[in-house]
C-alpha positions as semicolon CSV with decimal commas, in nm:
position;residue;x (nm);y (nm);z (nm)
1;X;0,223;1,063;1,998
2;X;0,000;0,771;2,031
3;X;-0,226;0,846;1,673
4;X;0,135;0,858;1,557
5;X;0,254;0,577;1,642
6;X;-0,059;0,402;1,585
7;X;-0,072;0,605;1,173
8;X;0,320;0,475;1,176
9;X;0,212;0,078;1,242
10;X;-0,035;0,100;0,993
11;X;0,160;0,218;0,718
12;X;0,446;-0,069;0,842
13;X;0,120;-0,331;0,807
14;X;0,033;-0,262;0,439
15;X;0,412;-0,255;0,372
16;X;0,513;-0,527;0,524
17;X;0,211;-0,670;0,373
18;X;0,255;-0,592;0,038
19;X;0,571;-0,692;0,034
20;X;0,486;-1,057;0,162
21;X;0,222;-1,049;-0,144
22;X;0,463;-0,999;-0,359
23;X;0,722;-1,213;-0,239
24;X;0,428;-1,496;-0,247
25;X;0,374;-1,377;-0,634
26;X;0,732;-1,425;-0,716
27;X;0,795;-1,756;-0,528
28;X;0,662;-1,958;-0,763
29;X;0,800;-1,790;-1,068
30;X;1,174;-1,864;-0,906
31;X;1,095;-2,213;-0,824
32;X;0,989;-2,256;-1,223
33;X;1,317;-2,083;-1,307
């Protein structure tokens, strides 16, 4: 249960990572707008 947990937080990481990337990308195309 534990590797699976610990295979579960990773994949939330690069998620939740990604999606802060891209919400850091787009930021400063919405303040333009």
């Amino acid at each position: 249960m534990n590797g699976r947990s610990d295979q579960e937080k990773a994949c939330l990481l690069e998620a939740v990572a990604s999606t802060m990337l891209e919400l850091q990308l787009f930021r400063p195309n919405v303040l333009h707008l």
